[in-house]
SELUM-341302 format. One line per field, with one value per atom (N, C-alpha, C): residue in one letter; atom name; x, y, z. Coordinates in steps of 0.2 Angstrom, whole numbers. Layout:
residues N
residuo	a  ...
atomo	CA  ...
xx	X  ...
yy	Y  ...
zz	Z  ...
This chain:
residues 337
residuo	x  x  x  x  x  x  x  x  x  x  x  x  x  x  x  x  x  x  x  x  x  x  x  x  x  x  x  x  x  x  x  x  x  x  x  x  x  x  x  x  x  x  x  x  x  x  x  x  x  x  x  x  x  x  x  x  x  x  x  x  x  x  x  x  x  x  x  x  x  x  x  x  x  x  x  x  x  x  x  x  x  x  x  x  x  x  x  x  x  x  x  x  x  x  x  x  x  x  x  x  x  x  x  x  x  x  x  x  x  x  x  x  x  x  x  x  x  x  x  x  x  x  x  x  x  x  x  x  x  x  x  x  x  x  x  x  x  x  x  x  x  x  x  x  x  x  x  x  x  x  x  x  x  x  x  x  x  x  x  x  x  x  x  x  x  x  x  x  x  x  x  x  x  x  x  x  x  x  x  x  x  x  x  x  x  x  x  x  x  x  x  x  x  x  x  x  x  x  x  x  x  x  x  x  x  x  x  x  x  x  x  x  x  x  x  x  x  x  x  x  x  x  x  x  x  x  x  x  x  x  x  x  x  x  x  x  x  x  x  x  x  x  x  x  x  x  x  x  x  x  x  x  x  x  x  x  x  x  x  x  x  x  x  x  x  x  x  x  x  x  x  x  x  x  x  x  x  x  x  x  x  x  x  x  x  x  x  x  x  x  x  x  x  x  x  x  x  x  x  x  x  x  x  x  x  x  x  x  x  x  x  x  x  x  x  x  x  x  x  x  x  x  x  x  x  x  x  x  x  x  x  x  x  x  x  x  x  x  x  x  x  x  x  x  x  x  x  x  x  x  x  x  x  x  x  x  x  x  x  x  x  x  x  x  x  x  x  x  x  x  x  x  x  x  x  x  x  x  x  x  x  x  x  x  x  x  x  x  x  x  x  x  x  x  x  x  x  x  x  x  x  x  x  x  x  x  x  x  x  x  x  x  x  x  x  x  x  x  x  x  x  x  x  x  x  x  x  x  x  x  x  x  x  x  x  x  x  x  x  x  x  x  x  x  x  x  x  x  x  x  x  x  x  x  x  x  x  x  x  x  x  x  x  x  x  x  x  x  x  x  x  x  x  x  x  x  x  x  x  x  x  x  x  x  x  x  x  x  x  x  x  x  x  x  x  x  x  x  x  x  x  x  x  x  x  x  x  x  x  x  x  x  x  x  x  x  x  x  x  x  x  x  x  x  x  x  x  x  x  x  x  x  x  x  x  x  x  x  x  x  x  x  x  x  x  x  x  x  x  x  x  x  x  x  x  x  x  x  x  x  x  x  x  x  x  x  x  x  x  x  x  x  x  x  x  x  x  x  x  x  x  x  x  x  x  x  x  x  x  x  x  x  x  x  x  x  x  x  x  x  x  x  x  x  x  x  x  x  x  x  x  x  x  x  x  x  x  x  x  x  x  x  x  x  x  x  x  x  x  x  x  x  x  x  x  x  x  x  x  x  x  x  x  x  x  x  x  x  x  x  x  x  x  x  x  x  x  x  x  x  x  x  x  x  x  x  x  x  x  x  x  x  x  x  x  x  x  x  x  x  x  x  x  x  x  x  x  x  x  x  x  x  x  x  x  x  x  x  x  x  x  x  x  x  x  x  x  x  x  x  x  x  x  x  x  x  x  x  x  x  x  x  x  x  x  x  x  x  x  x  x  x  x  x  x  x  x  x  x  x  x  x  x  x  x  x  x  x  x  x  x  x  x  x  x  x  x  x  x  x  x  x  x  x  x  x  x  x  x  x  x  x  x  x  x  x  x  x  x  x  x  x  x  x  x  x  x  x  x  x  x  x  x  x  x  x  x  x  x  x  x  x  x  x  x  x  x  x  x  x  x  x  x  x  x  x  x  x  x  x  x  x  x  x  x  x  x  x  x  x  x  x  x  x  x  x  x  x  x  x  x  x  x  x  x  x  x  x  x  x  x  x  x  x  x  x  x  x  x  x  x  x  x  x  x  x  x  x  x  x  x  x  x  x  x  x  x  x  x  x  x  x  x  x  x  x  x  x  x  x  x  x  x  x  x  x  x  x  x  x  x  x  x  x  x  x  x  x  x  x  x  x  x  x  x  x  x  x  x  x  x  x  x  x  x  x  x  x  x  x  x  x  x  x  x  x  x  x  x  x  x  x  x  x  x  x  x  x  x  x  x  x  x  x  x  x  x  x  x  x  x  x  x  x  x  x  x  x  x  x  x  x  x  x  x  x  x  x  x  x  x  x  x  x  x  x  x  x  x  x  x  x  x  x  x  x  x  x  x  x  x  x  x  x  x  x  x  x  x  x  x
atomo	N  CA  C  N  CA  C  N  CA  C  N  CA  C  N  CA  C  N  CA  C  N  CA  C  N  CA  C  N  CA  C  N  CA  C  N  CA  C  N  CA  C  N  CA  C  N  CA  C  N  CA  C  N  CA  C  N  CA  C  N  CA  C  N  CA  C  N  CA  C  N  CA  C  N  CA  C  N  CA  C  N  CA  C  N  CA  C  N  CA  C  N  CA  C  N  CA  C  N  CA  C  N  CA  C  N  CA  C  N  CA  C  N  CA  C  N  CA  C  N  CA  C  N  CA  C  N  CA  C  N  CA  C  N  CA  C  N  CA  C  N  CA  C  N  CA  C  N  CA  C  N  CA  C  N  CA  C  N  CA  C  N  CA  C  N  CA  C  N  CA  C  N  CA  C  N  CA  C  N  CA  C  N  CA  C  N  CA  C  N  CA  C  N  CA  C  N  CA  C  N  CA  C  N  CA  C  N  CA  C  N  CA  C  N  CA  C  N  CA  C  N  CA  C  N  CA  C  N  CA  C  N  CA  C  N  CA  C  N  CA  C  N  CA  C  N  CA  C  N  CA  C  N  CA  C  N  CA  C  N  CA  C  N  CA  C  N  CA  C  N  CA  C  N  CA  C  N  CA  C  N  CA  C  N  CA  C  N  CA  C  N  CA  C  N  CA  C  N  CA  C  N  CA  C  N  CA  C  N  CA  C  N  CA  C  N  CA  C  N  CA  C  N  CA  C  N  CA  C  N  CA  C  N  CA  C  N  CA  C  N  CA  C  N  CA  C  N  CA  C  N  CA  C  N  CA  C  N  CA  C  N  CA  C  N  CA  C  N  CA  C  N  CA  C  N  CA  C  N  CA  C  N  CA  C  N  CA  C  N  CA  C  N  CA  C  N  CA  C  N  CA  C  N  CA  C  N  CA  C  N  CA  C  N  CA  C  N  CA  C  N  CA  C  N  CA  C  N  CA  C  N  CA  C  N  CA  C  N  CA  C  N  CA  C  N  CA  C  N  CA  C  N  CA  C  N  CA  C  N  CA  C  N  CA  C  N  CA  C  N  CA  C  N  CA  C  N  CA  C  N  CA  C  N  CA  C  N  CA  C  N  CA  C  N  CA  C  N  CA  C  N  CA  C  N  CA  C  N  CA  C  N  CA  C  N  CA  C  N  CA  C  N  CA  C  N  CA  C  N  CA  C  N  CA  C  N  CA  C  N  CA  C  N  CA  C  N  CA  C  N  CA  C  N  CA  C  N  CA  C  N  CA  C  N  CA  C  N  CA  C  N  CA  C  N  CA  C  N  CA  C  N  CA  C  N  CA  C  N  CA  C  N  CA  C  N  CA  C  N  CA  C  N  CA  C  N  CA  C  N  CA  C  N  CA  C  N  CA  C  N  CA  C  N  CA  C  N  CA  C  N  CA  C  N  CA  C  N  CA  C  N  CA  C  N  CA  C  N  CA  C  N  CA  C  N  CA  C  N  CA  C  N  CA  C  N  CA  C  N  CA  C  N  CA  C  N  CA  C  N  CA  C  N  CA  C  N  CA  C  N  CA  C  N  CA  C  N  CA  C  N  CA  C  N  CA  C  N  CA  C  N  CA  C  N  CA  C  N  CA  C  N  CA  C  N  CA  C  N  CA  C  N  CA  C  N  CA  C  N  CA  C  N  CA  C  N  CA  C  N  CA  C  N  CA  C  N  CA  C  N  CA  C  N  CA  C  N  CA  C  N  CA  C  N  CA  C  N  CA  C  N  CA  C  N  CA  C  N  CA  C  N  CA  C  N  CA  C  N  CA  C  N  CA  C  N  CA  C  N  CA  C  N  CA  C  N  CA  C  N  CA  C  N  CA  C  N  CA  C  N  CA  C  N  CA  C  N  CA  C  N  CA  C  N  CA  C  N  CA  C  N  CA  C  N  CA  C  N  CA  C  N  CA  C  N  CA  C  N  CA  C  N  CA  C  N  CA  C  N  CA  C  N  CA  C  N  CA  C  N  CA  C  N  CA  C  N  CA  C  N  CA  C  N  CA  C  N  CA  C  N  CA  C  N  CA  C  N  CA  C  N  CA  C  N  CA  C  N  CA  C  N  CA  C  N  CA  C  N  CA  C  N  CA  C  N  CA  C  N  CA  C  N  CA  C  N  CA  C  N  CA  C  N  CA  C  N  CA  C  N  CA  C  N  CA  C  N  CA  C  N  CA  C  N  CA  C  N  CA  C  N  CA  C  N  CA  C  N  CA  C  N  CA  C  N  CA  C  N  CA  C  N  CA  C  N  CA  C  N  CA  C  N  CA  C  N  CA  C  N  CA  C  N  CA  C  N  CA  C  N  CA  C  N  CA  C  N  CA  C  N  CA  C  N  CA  C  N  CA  C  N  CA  C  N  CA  C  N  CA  C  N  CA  C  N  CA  C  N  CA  C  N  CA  C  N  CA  C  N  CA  C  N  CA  C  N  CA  C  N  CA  C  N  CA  C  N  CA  C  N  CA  C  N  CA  C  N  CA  C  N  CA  C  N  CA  C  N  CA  C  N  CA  C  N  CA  C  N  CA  C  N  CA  C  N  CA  C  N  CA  C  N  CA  C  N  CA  C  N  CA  C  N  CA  C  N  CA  C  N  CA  C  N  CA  C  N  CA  C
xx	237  241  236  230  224  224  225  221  229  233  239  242  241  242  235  227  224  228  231  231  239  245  249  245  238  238  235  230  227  232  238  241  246  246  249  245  240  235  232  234  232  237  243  253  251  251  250  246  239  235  237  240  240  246  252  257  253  251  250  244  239  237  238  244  248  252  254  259  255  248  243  242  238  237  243  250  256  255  256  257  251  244  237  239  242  241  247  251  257  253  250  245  238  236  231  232  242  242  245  249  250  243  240  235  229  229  225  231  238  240  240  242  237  232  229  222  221  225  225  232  234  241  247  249  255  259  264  266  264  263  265  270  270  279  282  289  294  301  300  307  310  307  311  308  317  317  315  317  317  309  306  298  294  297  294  291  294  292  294  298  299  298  291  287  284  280  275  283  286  292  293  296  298  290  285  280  278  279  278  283  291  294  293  292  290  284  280  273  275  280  282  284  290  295  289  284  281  278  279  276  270  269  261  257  254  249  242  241  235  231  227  222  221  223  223  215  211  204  200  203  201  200  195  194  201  207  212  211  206  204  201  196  193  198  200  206  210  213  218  214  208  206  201  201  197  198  205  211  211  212  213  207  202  195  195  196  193  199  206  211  209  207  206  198  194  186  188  192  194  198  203  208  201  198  196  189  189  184  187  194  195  196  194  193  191  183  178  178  182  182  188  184  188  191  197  202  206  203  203  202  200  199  202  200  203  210  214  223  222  227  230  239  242  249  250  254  258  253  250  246  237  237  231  227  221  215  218  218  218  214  208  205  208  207  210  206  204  199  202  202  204  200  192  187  181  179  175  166  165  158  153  147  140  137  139  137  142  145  151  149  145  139  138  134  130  138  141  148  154  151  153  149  146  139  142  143  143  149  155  161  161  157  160  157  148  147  151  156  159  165  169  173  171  164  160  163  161  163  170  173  182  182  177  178  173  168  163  167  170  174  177  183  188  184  181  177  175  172  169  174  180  183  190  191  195  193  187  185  188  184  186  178  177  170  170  174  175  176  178  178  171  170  161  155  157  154  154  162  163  161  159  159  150  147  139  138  141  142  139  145  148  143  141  134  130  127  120  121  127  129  129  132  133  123  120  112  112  112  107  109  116  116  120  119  119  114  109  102  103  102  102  108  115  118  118  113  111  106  100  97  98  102  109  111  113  116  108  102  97  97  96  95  101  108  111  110  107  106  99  95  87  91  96  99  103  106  111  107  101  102  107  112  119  120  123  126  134  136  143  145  151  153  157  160  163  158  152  147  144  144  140  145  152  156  157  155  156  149  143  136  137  143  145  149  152  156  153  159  155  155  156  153  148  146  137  138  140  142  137  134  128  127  132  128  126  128  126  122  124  119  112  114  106  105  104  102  104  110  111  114  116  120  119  113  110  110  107  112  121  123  131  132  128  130  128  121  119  125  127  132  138  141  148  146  141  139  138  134  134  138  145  151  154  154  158  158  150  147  150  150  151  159  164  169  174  167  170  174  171  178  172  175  172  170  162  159  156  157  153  158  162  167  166  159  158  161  161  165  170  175  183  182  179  175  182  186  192  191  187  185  183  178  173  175  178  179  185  189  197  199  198  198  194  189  184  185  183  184  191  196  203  208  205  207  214  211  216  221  221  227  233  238  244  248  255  259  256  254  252  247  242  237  231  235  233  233  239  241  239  234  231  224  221  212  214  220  219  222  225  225  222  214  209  203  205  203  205  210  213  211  212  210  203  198  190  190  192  192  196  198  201  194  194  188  181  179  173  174  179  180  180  185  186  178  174  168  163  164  160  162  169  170  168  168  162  159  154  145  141  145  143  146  153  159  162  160  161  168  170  177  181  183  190  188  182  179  182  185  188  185  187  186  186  193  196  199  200  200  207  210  217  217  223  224  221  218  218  223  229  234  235  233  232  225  220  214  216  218  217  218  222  223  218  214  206  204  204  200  205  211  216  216  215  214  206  202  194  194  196  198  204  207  211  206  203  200  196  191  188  190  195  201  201  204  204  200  192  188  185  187  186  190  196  202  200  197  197  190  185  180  181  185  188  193  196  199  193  185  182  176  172  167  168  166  165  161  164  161  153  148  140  141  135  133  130  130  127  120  115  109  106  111  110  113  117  119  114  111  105  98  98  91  93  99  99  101  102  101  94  91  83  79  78  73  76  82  83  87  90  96  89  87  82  77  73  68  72  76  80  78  85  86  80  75  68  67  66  62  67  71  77  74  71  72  65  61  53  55  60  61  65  70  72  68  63  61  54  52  48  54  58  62  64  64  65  61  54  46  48  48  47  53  59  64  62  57  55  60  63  69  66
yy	176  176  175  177  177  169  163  157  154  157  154  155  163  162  159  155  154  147  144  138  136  141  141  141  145  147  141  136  131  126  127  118  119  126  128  125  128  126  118  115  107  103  108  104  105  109  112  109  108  107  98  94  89  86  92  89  90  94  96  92  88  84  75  76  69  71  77  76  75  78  77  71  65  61  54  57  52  54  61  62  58  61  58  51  46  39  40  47  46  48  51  58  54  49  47  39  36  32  36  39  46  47  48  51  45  37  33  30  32  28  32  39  41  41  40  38  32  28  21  19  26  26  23  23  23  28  25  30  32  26  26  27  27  25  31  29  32  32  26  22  22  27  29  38  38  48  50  56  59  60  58  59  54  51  46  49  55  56  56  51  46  42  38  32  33  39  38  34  38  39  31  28  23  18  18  14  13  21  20  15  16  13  6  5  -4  -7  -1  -5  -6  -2  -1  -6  -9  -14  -21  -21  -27  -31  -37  -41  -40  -38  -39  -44  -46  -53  -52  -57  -54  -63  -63  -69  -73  -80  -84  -81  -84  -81  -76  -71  -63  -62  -55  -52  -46  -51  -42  -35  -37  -29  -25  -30  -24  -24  -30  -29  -23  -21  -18  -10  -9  -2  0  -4  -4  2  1  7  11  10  17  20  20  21  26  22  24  32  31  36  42  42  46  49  46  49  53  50  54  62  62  67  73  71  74  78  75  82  87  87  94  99  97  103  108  104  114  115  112  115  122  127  134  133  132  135  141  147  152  160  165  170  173  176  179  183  181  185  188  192  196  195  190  189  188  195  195  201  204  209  206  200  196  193  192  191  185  178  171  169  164  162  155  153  150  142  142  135  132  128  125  127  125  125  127  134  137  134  131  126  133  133  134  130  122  114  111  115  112  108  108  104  97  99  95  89  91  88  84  87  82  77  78  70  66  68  65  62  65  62  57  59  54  48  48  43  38  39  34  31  37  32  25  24  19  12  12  9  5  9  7  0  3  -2  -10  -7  -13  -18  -12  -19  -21  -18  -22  -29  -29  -34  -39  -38  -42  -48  -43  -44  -50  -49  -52  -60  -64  -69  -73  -71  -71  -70  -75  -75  -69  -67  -61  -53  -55  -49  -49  -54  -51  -48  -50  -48  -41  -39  -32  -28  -30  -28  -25  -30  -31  -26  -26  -22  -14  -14  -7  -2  -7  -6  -3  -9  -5  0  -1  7  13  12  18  21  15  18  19  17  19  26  28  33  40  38  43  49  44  50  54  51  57  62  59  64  70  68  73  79  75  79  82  81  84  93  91  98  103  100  103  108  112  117  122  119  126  126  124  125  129  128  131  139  138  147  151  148  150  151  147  145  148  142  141  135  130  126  126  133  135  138  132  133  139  142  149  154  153  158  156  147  148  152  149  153  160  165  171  172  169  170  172  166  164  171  176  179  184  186  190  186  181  174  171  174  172  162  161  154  149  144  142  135  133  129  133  140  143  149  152  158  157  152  149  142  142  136  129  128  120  118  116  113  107  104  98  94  98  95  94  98  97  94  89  83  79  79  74  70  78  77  72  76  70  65  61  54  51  53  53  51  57  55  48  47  42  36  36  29  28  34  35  33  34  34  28  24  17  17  22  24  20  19  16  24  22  14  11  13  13  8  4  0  -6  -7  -14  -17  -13  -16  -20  -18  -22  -26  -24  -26  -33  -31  -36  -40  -42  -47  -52  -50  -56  -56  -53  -52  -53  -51  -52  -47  -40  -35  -34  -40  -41  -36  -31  -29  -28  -28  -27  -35  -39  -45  -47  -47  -49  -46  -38  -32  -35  -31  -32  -26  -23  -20  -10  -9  -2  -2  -7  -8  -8  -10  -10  -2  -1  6  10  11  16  16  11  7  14  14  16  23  26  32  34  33  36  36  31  31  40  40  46  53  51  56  61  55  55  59  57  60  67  69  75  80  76  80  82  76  76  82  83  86  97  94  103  104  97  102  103  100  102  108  110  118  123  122  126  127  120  122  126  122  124  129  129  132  140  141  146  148  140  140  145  148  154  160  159  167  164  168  167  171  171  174  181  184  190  190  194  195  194  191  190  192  194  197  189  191  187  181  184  179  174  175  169  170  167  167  160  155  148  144  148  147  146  149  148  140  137  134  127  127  122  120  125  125  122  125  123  115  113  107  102  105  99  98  104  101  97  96  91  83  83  79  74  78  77  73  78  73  67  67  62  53  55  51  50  55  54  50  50  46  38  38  31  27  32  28  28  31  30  26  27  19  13  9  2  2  -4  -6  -8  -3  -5  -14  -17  -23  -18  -23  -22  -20  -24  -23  -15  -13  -7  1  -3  4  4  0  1  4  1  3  11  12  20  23  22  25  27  21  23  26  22  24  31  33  39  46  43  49  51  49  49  54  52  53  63  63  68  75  72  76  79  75  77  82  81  83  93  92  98  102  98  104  107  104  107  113  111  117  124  121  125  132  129  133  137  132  138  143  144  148  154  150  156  160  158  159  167  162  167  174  172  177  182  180  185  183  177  176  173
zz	-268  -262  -256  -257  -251  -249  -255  -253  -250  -251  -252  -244  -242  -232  -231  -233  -228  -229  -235  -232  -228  -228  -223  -216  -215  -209  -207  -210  -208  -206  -211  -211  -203  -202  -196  -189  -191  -186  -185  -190  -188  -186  -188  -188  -178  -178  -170  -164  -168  -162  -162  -169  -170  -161  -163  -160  -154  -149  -143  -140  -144  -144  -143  -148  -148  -141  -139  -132  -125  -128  -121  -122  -125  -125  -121  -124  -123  -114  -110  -104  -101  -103  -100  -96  -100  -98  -91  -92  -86  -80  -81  -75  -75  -76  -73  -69  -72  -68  -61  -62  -55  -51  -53  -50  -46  -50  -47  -42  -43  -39  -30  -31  -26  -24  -26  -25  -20  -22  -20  -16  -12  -8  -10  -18  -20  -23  -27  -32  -40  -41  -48  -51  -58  -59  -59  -55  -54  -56  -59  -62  -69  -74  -79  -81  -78  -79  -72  -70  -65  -65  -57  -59  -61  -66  -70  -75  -79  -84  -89  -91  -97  -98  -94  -94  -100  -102  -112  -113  -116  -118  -123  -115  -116  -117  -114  -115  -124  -127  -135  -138  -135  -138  -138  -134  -130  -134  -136  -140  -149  -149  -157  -160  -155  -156  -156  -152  -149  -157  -155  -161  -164  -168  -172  -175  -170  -173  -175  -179  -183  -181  -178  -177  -187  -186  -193  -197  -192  -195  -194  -194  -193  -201  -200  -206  -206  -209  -209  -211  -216  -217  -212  -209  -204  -197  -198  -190  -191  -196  -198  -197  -200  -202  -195  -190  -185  -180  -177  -173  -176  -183  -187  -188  -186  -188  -181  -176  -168  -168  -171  -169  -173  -178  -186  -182  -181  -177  -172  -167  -160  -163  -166  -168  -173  -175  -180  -177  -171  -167  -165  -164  -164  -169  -174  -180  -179  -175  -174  -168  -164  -156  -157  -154  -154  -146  -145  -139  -137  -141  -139  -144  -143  -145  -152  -156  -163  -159  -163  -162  -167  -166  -171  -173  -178  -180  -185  -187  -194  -197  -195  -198  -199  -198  -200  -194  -195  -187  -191  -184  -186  -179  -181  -176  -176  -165  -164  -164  -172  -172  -180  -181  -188  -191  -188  -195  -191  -191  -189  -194  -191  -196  -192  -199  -194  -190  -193  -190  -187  -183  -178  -174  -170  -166  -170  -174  -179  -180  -184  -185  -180  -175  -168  -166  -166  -166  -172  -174  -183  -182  -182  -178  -174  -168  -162  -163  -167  -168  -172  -177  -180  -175  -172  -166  -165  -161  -160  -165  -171  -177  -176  -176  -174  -167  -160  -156  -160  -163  -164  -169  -175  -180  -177  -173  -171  -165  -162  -158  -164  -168  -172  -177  -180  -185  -180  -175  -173  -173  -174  -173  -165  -160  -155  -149  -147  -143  -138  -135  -128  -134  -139  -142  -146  -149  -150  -146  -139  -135  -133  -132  -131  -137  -143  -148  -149  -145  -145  -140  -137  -129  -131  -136  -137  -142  -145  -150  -145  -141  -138  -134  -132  -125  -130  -135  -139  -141  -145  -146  -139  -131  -127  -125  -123  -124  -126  -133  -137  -139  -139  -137  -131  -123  -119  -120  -125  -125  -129  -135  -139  -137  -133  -128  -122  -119  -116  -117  -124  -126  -129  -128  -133  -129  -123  -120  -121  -122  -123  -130  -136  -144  -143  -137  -140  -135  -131  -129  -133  -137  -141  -148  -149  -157  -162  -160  -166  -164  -170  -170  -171  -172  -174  -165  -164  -159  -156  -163  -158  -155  -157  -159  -152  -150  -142  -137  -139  -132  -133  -138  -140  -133  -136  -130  -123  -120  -115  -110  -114  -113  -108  -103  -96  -91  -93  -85  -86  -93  -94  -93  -92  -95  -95  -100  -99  -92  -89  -83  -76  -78  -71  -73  -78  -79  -82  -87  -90  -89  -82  -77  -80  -84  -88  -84  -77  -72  -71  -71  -72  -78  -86  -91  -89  -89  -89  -87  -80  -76  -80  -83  -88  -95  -97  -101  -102  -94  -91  -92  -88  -87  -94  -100  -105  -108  -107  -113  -108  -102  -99  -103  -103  -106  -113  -116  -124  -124  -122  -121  -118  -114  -111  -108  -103  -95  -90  -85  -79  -76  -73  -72  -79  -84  -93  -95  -92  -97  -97  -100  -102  -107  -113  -121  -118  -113  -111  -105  -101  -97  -94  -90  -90  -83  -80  -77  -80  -85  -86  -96  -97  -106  -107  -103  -106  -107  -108  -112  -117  -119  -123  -132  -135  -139  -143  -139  -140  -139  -138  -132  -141  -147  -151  -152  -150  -154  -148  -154  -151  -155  -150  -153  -155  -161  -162  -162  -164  -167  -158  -155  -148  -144  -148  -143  -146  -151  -156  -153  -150  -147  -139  -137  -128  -134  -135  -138  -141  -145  -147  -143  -135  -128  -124  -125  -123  -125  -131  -136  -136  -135  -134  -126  -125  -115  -117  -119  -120  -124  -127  -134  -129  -126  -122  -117  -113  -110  -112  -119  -123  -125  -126  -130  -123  -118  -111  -110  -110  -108  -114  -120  -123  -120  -123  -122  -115  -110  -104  -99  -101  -97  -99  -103  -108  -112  -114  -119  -115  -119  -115  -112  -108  -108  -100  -94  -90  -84  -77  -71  -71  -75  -77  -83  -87  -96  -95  -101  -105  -109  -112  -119  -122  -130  -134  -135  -135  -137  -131  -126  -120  -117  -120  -118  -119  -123  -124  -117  -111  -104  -101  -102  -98  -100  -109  -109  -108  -109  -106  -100  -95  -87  -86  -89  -87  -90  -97  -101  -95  -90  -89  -81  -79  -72  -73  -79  -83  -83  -84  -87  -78  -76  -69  -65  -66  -63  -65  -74  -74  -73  -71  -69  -62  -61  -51  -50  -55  -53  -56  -60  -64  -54  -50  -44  -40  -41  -35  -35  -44  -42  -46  -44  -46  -53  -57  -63  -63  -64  -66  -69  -68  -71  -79  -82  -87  -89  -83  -85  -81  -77  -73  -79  -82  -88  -92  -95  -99  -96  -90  -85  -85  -81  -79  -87  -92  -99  -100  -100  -106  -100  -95  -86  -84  -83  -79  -83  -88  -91  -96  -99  -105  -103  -99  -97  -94  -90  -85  -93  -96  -105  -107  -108  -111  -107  -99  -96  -95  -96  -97  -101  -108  -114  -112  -107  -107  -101  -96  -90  -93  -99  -103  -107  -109  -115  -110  -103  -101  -95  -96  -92  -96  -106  -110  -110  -111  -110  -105  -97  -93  -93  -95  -97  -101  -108  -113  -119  -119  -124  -131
């Protein structure tokens, strides 16, 4: 019976985080055109449903129904498996991300995390790098010059900075030593949080800037790059296969955001304690201010040149990271840790 409630409890917890996920993702694109249209002294839409909150709604509907073409000389296999690549890597970082505290339901402790790894770290890298994949085949596989380019784009942004972003997080793994994520926000607890108590404030900027790039939000969005590419990597989708590319766009911006409040922010550890059964409120709240800023910087800077995202990767973000885990460890030193 023992294996038989864990696997009700798990299929619960993936049924759950999947929907609430897929409802964040469908809102996201309403709340970030809201919010740049503020930004930029309008509305946004207002025109289907009160508010304009029937815009996903309808905007899914309209993608579903739209034509699906598939370029004569494209590799369909890899056209085809390319979105589903990018959608399947985005969703699947939230396995080990914990959103809130051990409950107590039904007589039984259930943590608020699918898959408590001791390589939850390790396994998010490992994740997010394939995302990447999904943009490059789709770029290449379409036979389409602007999409090869988005696709070449995407490659090197991704090696340039993937490193910093790994050295990024090495100062809270050399505080924590764990790679198992409930285990760094358990650290966290008290307010100890690590960008302010164990001085990683600098990393945590380092971080953001980081996932930008990884995630191909502006100023990082050279893969699409719609001036000079067309929308470059996606230039051939149409219909789901299109709307699965900006949905695993979404999705990743969520993920980037839940794992910064981990590692830095301290997951669900709050100003003031809540019952367990709503501590997931702290990491929601912490997770959409994230959200936010990053929408709010997508309306304030301008798209980098290409040759400046790579200069500021390898010359300045590189060199910062490195230089982090050396000011890290003699701070442990001088602590006594």
């Amino acid at each position: 019976m023992e294996l038989v409630y864990f696997l009700i409890e798990n299929c619960a917890k993936v049924v759950v985080v999947f929907g609430v996920l897929m409802g964040a993702v469908a809102y996201l694109t309403l709340a970030e055109r809201k919010i740049l249209g503020r930004i930029q002294v309008r509305y946004g839409p207002t025109r289907v449903g009160p508010f304009g909150l029937f815009q996903p709604i309808a905007d899914g509907i309209k993608t579903f129904f739209k034509e699906d073409l598939v370029p004569a000389k494209a590799d369909k296999a890899l056209f085809v498996a390319a979105p589903m690549i990018s959608i399947t890597a985005a969703i699947s970082l939230f396995a080990v991300i914990p959103f809130g505290a051990v409950i107590e339901l039904f007589g039984r402790k259930i943590s608020l995390v699918i898959g408590d790894l001791d390589i939850g770290l390790l396994y998010v890298f490992a994740v997010a790098s394939l995302g990447e994949y999904g943009i490059v085949l789709g770029g290449w596989s379409g036979y389409n010059k602007y999409g090869l380019m988005g696709a070449l784009r995407a490659a090197a942004q991704m090696i340039s900075y993937e490193i910093a972003l790994a050295l990024s997080v090495m100062g809270v793994l050399m505080i924590s030593g764990s790679l198992n994520l409930v285990e760094i926000v358990r650290q966290q607890a008290g307010g100890h949080w690590n960008a302010f108590y164990h001085f990683q404030f600098f990393p945590f900027l380092f971080y953001l800037v980081c996932a930008l790039a990884e995630i191909n939000r502006t100023p990082f969005d050279m893969p699409e790059a719609e001036a000079e590419l067309a929308c470059g990597f996606n230039i051939e989708y149409s219909s789901m296969k299109f709307a699965l590319f900006f949905m695993a766009e979404y999705a990743h911006l969520i993920a980037v955001c839940a794992i910064a409040t981990t590692l830095f922010l301290g997951g669900w550890d709050g100003p003031f304690h809540l019952p367990p059964t709503l501590s997931w409120i702290w990491f929601v709240a912490k997770t959409g201010v994230l959200v936010y800023v990053f929408i709010w910087q997508r309306g304030t800077f301008p798209r980098l040149r290409y040759d400046q995202i790579m200069r500021f990767g390898w010359k300045f973000l590189l060199p910062l990271t490195l230089a982090n885990i050396f000011v890290t460890g003699l701070i442990m030193v001088l602590r006594g840790q």
